[in-house]
LUMTI-916597 format. One line per 10 residues: number of its first residue (from 1); their letters; for each residue x, y, z of N, C-alpha, C. Coordinates in nm, 3 decimals, decimal comma. Example, Ala and Ser with C-alpha at 12.3 -4.5 7.8 and 13.67 -1.06 7.14 Angstrom:
<rs>
1) AS) 1,319:-0,569:0,780:1,230:-0,450:0,780:1,320:-0,330:0,780  1,285:-0,225:0,708:1,367:-0,106:0,714:1,290:0,003:0,787;
</rs>
This chain:
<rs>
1) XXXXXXXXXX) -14,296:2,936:14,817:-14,417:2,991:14,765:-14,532:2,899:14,805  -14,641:2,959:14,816:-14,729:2,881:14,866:-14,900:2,937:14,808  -14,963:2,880:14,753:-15,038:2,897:14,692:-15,179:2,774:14,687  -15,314:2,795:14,633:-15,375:2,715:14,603:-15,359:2,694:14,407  -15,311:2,739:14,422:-15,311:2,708:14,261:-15,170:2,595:14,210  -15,094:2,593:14,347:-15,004:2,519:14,321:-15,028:2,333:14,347  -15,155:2,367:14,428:-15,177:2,203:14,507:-15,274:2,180:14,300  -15,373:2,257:14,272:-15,457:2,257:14,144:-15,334:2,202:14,028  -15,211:2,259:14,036:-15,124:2,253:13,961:-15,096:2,092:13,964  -15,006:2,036:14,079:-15,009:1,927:14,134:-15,164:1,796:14,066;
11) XXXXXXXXXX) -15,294:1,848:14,090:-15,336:1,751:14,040:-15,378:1,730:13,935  -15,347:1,835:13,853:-15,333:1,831:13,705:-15,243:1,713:13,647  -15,127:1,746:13,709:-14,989:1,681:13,743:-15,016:1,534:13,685  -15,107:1,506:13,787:-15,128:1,326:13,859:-15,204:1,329:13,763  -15,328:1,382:13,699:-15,407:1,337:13,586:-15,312:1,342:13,425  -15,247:1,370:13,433:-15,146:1,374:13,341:-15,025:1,276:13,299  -15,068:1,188:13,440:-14,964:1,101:13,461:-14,753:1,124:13,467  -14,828:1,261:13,528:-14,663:1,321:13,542:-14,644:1,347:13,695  -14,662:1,286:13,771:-14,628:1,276:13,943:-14,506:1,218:13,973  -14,457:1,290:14,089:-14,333:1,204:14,171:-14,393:1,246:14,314;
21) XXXXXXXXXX) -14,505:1,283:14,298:-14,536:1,262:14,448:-14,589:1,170:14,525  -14,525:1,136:14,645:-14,528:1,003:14,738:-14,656:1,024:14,831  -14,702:1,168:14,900:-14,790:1,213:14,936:-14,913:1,297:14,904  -14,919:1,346:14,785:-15,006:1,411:14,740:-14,931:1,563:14,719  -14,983:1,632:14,607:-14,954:1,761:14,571:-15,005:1,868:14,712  -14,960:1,942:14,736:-15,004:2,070:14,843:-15,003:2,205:14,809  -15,032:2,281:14,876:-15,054:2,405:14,863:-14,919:2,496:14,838  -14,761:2,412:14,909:-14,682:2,490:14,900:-14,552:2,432:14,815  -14,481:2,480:14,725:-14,377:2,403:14,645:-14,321:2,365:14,676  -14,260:2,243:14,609:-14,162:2,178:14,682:-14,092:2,085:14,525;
31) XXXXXXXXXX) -14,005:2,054:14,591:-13,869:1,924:14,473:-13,986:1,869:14,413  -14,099:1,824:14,480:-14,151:1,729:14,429:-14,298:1,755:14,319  -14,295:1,904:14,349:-14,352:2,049:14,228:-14,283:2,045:14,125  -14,135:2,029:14,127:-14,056:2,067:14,049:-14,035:1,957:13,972  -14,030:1,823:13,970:-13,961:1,712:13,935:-14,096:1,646:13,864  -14,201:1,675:13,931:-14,329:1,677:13,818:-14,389:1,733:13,749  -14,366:1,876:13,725:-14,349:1,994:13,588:-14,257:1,926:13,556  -14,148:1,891:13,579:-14,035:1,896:13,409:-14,056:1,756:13,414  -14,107:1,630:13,420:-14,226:1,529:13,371:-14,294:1,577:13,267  -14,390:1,687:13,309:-14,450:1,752:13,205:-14,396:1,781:13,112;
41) XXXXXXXXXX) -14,328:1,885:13,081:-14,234:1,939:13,019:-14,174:1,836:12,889  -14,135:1,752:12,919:-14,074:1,654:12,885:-14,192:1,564:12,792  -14,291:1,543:12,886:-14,412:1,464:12,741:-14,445:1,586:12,650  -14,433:1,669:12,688:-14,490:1,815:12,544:-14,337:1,782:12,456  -14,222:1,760:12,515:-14,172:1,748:12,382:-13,985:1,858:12,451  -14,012:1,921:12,516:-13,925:1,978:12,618:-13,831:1,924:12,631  -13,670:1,973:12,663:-13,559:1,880:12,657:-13,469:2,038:12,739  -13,334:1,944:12,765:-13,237:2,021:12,840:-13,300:2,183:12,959  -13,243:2,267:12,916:-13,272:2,346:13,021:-13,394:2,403:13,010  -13,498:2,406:12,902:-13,635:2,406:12,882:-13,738:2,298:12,954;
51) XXXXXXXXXX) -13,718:2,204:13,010:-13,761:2,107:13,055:-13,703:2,121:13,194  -13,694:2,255:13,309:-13,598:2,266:13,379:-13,750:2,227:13,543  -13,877:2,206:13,492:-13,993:2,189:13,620:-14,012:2,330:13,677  -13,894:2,428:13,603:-14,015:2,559:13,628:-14,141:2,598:13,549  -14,263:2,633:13,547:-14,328:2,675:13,435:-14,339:2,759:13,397  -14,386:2,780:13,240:-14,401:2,854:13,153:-14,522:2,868:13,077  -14,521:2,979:13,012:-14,634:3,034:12,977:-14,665:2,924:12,852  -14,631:2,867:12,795:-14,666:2,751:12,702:-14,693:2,633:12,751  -14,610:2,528:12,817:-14,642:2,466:12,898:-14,758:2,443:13,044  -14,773:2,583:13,082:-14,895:2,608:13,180:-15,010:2,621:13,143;
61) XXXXXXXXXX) -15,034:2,666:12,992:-15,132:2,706:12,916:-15,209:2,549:12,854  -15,104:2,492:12,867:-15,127:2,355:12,804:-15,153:2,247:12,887  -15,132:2,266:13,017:-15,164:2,194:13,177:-15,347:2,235:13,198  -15,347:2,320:13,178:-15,518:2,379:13,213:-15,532:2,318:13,311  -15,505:2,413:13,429:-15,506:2,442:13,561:-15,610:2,481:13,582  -15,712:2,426:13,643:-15,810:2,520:13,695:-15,851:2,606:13,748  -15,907:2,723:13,739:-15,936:2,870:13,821:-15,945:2,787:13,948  -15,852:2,838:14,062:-15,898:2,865:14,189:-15,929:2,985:14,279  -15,998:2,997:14,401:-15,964:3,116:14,433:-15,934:3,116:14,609  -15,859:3,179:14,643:-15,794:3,165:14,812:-15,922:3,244:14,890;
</rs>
């Protein structure tokens, strides 16, 4: 998947202090999308397969992602 809302996602991420990225967040997903959502996940309070770095409508709501537009 590839998106601008995913690189927005990403530097939410890093202001959140929930990164595992070595290069910077991008436009398209990757392990390293994934492994810093469930970071997230995990400081809200998130555990086992709820804390899995996919997102959700509670957790995303609570990231405040900024409107982008392609």
């Amino acid at each position: 998947m590839t998106s601008p809302v995913i690189e927005a996602m990403g530097y939410r991420l890093i202001e959140e202090n929930c990164s595992v990225y070595s290069d910077g967040p991008d436009a398209t997903w990757s392990p390293a999308d994934q492994k810093s959502y469930a970071k997230w996940q995990c400081k809200l309070g998130f555990g086992g397969a709820d804390a899995d770095g996919i997102p959700g409508p509670t957790s995303w709501n609570k990231l405040r992602v900024p409107a982008v537009y392609e």
